[in-house]
C-alpha positions in Angstrom: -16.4 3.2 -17.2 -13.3 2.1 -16.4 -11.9 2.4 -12.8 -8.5 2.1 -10.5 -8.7 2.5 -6.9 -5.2 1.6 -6.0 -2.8 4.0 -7.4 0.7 4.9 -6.1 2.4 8.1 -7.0 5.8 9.7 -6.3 4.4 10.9 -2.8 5.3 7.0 -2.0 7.0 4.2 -3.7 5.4 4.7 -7.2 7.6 6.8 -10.6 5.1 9.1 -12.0 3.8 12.6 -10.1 0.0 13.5 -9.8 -0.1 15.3 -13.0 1.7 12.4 -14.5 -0.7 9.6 -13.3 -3.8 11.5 -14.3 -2.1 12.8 -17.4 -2.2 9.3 -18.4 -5.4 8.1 -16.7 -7.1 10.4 -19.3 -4.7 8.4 -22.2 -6.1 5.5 -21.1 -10.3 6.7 -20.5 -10.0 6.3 -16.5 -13.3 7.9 -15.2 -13.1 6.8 -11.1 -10.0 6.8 -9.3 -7.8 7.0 -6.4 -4.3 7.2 -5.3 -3.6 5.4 -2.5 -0.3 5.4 -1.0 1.9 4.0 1.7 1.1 5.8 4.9 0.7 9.1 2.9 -2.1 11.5 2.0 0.4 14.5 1.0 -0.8 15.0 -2.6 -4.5 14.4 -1.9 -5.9 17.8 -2.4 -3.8 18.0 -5.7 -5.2 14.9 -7.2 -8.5 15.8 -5.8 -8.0 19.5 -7.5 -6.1 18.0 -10.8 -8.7 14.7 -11.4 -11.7 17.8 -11.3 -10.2 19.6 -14.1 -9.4 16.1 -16.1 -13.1 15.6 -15.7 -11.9 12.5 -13.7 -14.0 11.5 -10.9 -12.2 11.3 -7.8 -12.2 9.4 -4.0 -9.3 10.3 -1.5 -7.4 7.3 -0.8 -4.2 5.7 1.5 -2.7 2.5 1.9 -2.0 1.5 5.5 0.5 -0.9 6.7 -0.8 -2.4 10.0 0.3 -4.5 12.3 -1.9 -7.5 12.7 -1.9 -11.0 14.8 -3.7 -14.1 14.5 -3.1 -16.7 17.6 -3.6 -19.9 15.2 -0.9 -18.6 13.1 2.7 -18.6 14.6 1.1 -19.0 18.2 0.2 -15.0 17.6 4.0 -13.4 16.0 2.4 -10.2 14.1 2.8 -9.7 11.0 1.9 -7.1 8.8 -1.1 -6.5 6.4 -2.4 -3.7 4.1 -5.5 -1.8 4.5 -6.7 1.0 2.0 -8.4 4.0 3.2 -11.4 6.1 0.8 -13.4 8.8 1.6 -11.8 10.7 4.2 -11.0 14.2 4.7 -7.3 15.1 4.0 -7.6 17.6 6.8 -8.5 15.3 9.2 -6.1 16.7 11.9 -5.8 13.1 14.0 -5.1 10.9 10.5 -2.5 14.0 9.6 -0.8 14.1 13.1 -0.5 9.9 13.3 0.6 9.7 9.3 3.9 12.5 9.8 4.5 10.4 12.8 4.5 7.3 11.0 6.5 9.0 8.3 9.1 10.5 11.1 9.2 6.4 12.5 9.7 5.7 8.7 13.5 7.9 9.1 14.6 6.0 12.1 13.6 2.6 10.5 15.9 3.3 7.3 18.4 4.3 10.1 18.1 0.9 11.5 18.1 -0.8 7.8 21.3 0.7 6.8 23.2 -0.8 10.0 21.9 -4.1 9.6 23.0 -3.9 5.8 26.4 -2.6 7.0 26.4 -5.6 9.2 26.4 -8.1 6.3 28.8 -5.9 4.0 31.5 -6.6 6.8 30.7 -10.0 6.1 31.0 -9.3 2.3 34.1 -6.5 2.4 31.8 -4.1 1.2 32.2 -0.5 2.1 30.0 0.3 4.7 26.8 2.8 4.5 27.2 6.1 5.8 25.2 9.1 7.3 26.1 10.6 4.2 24.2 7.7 2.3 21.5 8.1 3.5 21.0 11.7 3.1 21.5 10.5 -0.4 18.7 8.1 -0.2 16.4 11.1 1.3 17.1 13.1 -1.3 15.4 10.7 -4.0 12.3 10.3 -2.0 9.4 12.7 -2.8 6.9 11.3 0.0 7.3 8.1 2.0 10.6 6.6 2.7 10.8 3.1 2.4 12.8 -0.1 1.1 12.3 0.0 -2.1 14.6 3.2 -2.0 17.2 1.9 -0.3 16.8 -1.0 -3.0 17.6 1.8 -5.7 20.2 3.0 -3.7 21.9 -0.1 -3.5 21.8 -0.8 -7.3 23.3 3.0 -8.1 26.3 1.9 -5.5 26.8 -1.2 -8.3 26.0 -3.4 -5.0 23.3 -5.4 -6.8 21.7 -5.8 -10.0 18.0 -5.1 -9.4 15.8 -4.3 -6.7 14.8 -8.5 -6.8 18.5 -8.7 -5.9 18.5 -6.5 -3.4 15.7 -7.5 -1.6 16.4 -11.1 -1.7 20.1 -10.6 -0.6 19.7 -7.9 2.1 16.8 -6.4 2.4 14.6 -9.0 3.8 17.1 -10.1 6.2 18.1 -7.0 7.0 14.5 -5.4 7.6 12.8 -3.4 10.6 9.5 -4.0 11.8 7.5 -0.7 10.0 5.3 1.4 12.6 2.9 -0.7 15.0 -0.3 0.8 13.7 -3.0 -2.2 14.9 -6.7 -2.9 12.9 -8.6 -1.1 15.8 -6.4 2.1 15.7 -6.4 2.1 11.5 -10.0 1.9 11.8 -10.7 4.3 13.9 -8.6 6.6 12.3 -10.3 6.3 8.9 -13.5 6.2 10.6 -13.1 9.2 12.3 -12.2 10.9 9.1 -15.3 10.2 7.5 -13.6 7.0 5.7 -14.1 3.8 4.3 -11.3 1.0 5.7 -10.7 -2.0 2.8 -8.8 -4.8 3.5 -6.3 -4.8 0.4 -5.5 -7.8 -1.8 -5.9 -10.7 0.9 -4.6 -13.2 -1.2 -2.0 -11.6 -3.1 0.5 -14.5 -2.9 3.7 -11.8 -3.7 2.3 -8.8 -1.2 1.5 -7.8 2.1 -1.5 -10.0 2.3 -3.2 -13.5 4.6 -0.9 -15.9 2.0 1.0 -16.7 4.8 -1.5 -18.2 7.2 -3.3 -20.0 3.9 -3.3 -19.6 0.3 -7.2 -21.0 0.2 -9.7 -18.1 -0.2 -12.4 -20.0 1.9 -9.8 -20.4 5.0 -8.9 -16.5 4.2 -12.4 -14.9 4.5 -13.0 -17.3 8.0 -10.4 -15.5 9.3 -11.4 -12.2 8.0 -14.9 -13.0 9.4 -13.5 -14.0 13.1 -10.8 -10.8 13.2 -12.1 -8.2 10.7 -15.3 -7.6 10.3 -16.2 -5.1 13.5 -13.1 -2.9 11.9 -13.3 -3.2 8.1 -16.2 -1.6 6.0 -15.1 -3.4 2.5 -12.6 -5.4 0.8 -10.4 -5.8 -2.5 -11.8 -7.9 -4.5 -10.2 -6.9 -8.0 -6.3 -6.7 -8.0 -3.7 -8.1 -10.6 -2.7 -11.1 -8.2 -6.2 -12.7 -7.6 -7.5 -15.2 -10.3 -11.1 -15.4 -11.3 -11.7 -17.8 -8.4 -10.6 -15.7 -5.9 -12.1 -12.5 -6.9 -15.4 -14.5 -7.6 -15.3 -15.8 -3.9 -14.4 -12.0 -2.4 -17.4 -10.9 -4.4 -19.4 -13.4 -2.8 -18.1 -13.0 0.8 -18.8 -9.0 0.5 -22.1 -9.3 -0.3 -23.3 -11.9 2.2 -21.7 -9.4 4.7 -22.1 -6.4 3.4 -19.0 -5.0 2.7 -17.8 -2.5 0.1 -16.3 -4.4 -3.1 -13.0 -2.4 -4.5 -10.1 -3.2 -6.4 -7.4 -1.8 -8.6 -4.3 -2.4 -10.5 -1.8 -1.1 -7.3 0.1 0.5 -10.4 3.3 1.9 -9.4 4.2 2.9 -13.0 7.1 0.4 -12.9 5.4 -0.5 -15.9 2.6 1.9 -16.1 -0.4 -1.1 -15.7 -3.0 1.5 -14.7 -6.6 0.5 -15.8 -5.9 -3.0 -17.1 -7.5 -4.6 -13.8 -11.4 -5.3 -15.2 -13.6 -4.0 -12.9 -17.9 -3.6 -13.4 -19.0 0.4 -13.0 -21.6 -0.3 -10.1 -18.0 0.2 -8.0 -18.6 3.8 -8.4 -21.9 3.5 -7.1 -21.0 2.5 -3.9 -19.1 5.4 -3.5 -22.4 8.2 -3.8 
């Protein structure tokens, strides 16, 4: 059996549509899945629908971006971590209602983006955004809007290179703090849909993840065990960034406190690396 529970589609940031991802799910012998993207359950019922007639077995999935503070870290500044959502019911009218508000906050935040970039272009004598840019920018975006768009915008405009370009020449100065969703208010939400809240790769040292407080695995799940544990019902434990160590001492850490185990390949089909992350079939179990 081979399985990916963290997928992103078009709906988000990732390149392929539904039928595209499971389209080549069934290439590659995926038989348990989920797409899970940013603050977006929009083409849940179609992959649901689609992965039944691909003879794929299916859990509904998101990926939340929460705001998140620890006071022996930066004397308590947030920052932000990522949570993945399974099980729930797309029509959940309260996780609808908060996600097309988070997705309306996501609009005036790429407002906000684009005058901090025009900010630094004055610096640079670079033409400066427009209203008119940005409806560009919309138009490329299937789902959730976000940087990496704006990255792709940039590099179209002959501004920069690549998206590592862009990021690491504007973008991460230039950013906006995303939607303040807390832990308690993510996990309720889930909850209340009849979900599953995972916290996603914690030590992904090039994500959203606890590698800014400490890169050690041990000091990681101590500080998942003081701040997570009464919201959280798994964790990540496979995912392209963790080594064998680390996904060895996640295993171990969700079993002593009995947490669902989950990982993935967080394919965003930029390449296509769905299915290469090695994970054992009693996953699926814990999904029954």
């Amino acid at each position: 059996m081979t399985i990916d529970l963290h997928i992103h589609s078009s709906a988000s940031d990732g390149k392929f549509s539904v039928q595209e991802i499971l389209r080549e799910a069934k290439v590659r012998g995926l038989s348990f899945l989920s797409l899970t993207n940013h603050d977006n359950i929009s083409d849940q019922n179609q992959a649901i629908t689609q992965a039944k007639k691909a003879g794929i077995d299916y859990v509904s999935g998101v990926e939340l971006n929460v705001t998140f503070t620890y006071q022996k870290y930066k004397e308590g500044k947030p920052f932000a971590l990522d949570f993945l959502g399974y099980q729930f019911n797309p029509a959940n009218q309260a996780l609808q209602d908060k996600l097309t508000l988070i997705a309306h906050y996501r609009q005036v935040r790429a407002t906000k983006i684009l005058e901090n970039l025009n900010a630094e272009f004055k610096k640079e004598n670079i033409p400066a955004l427009t209203e008119d840019d940005l409806h560009k920018i919309e138009e490329t975006v299937e789902g959730s809007l976000g940087r990496p768009h704006i990255a792709d915008y940039l590099i179209k405009k002959q501004i920069v290179a690549n998206r590592q370009e862009a990021f690491e020449k504007y973008l991460m100065k230039c950013d906006v703090p995303k939607y303040p969703l807390n832990l308690e208010e993510a996990s309720k939400l889930i909850r209340d849909a009849g979900g599953k809240l995972v916290l996603a790769h914690p030590s992904d040292i090039c994500g959203t993840s606890l590698q800014p407080i400490t890169s050690v695995p041990q000091e990681q799940t101590k500080i998942i065990q003081e701040t997570m544990l009464h919201y959280i019902d798994g964790v990540e434990c496979w995912h392209p960034s963790h080594s064998a160590e680390t996904t060895n001492h996640y295993i171990k850490f969700a079993k002593e406190h009995n947490l669902l185990m989950t990982g993935g390949s967080d394919c965003h089909q930029k390449p296509v690396i769905m299915g290469i992350v090695e994970i054992p079939s009693w996953v699926r179990d814990q999904f029954c």
